[in-house]
C-alpha positions in Angstrom: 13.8 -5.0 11.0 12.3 -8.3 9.2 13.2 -10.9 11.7 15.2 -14.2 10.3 13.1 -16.6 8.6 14.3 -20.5 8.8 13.1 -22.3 5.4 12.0 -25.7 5.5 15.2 -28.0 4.4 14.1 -29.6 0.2 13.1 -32.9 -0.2 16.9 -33.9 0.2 16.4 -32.9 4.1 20.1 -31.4 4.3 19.8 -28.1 4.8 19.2 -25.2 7.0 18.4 -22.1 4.9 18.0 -18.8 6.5 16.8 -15.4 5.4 18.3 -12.1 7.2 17.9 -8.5 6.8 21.4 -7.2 5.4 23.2 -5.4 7.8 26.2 -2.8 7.5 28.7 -5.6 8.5 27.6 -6.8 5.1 29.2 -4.5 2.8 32.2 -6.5 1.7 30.6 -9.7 0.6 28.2 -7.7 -1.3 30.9 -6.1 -2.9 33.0 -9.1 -3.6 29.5 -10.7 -5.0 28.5 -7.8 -7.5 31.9 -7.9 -8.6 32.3 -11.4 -9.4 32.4 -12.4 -12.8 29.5 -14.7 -12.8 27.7 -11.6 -11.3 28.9 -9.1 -14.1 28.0 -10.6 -16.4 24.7 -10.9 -15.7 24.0 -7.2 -15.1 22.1 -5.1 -17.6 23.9 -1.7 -16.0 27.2 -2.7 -14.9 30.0 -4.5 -16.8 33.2 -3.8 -15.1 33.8 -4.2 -11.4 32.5 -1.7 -9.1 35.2 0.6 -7.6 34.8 0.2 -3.2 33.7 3.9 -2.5 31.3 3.4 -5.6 30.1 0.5 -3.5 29.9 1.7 -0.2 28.2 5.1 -1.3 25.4 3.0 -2.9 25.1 -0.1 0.1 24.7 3.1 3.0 22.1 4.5 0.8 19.9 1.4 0.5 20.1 0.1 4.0 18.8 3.7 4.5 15.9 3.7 2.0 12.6 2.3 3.0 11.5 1.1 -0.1 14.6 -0.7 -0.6 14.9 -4.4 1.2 18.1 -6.4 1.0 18.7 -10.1 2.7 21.5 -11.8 3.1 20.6 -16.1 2.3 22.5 -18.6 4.8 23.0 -22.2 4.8 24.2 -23.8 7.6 25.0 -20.7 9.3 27.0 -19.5 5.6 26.7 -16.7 3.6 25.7 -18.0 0.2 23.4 -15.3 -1.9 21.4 -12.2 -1.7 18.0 -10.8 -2.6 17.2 -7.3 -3.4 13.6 -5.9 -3.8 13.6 -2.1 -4.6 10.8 0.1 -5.6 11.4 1.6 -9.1 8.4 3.6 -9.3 5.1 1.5 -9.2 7.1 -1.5 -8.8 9.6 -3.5 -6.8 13.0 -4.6 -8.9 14.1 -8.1 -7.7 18.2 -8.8 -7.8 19.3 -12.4 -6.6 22.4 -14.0 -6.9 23.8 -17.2 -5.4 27.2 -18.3 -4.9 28.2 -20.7 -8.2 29.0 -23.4 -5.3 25.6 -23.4 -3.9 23.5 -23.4 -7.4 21.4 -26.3 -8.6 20.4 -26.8 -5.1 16.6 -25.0 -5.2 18.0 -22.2 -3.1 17.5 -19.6 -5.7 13.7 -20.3 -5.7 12.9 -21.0 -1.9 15.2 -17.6 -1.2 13.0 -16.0 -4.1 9.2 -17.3 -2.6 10.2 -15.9 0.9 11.8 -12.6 -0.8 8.6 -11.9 -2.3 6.1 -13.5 0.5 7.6 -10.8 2.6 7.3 -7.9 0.4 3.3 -9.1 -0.2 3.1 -8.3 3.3 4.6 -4.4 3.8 3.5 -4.0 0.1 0.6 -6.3 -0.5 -0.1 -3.8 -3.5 3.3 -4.3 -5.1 4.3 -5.2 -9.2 7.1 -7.1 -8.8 9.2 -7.1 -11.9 12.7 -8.5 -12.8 14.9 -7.8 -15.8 17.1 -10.9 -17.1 19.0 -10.9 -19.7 17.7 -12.8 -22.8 20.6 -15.2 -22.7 20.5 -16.1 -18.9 18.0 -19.4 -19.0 18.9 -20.3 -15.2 17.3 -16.8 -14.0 14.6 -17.2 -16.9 13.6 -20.7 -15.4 13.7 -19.0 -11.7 11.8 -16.5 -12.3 8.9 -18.4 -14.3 9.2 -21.3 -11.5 8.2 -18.3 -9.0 5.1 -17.5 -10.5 6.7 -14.6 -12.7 5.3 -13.9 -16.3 7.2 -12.3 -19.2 6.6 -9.5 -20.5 5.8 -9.3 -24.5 7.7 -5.4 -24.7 10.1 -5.1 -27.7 12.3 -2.6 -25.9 13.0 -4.5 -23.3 13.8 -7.7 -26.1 15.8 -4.9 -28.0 18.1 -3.8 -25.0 18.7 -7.8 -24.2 16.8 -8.5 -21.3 13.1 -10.4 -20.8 10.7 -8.4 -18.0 9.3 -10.5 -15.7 6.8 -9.1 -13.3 4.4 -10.8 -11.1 1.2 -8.6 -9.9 -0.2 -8.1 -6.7 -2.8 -10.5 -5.4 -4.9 -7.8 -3.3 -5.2 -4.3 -4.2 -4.4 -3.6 -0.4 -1.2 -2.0 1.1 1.1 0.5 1.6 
């Protein structure tokens, strides 16, 4: 298990962000987060809420998968967002979402560098890719901030998302 990883507070000073491996103990604020409207809509698979054993089936089988890391963001000691790498064949799939309270804060991108700073190191050899959906700037904006690049694909333009993938700085790893 990834150990916590305190992030330096912004420019602002006022905050204490913390990175954690998700835990089972987890299960119903991810579940209350994916189903969230702000969180359904922004999904390219889902678009109604996620029924609980639906949930729970698929949060037990990703704390048990290797290739799938999941952590929980704190301020303060407060649950406020989540990051999800997961390898989809020669790639790892980023998810994030942070409470609508907590946004416009930076969060989203220091969350993000340390998401992918630790994959870099299990997986230096690791694509990193994210799908957004063409109308979601704020997640467009992320992802380019991060060093991410869009992809020029028409299929992915036609199903109303934007790939963006960052590749891996050392052809080393797992």
């Amino acid at each position: 298990m990834t150990p916590p990883t305190e992030i330096e507070p912004n420019d602002a000073g006022a905050l204490s962000l913390n990175l954690r491996a998700a835990e089972r103990g987890d299960s119903d604020r991810l579940f209350e987060w994916v189903n969230r409207a702000d969180s359904l809509v922004a999904k390219l698979m889902t678009a109604a809420p996620i029924p609980r054993a639906d949930h729970e089936r698929w949060f037990a089988a990703r704390l048990a998968a290797e290739d799938c890391l999941i952590w929980i963001a704190e301020v303060d000691g407060a649950a406020v967002g989540q990051v999800r790498c997961e390898r989809r064949g020669d790639a790892f799939e980023v998810d994030i979402y942070v409470e609508a309270a907590q946004r416009r804060r930076g969060l989203a991108l220091r969350m993000l560098e340390v998401a992918v700073a630790r994959v870099r190191t299990e997986y230096q050899d690791a694509r990193l890719i994210a799908r957004v959906r063409t109308g979601n700037m704020a997640s467009q904006r992320l992802f380019q901030r991060a060093g991410f690049q869009a992809s020029a694909g028409a299929a992915a333009a036609a199903d109303h998302h934007l790939v963006y993938f960052q590749e891996p700085t050392t052809g080393e790893g797992k």
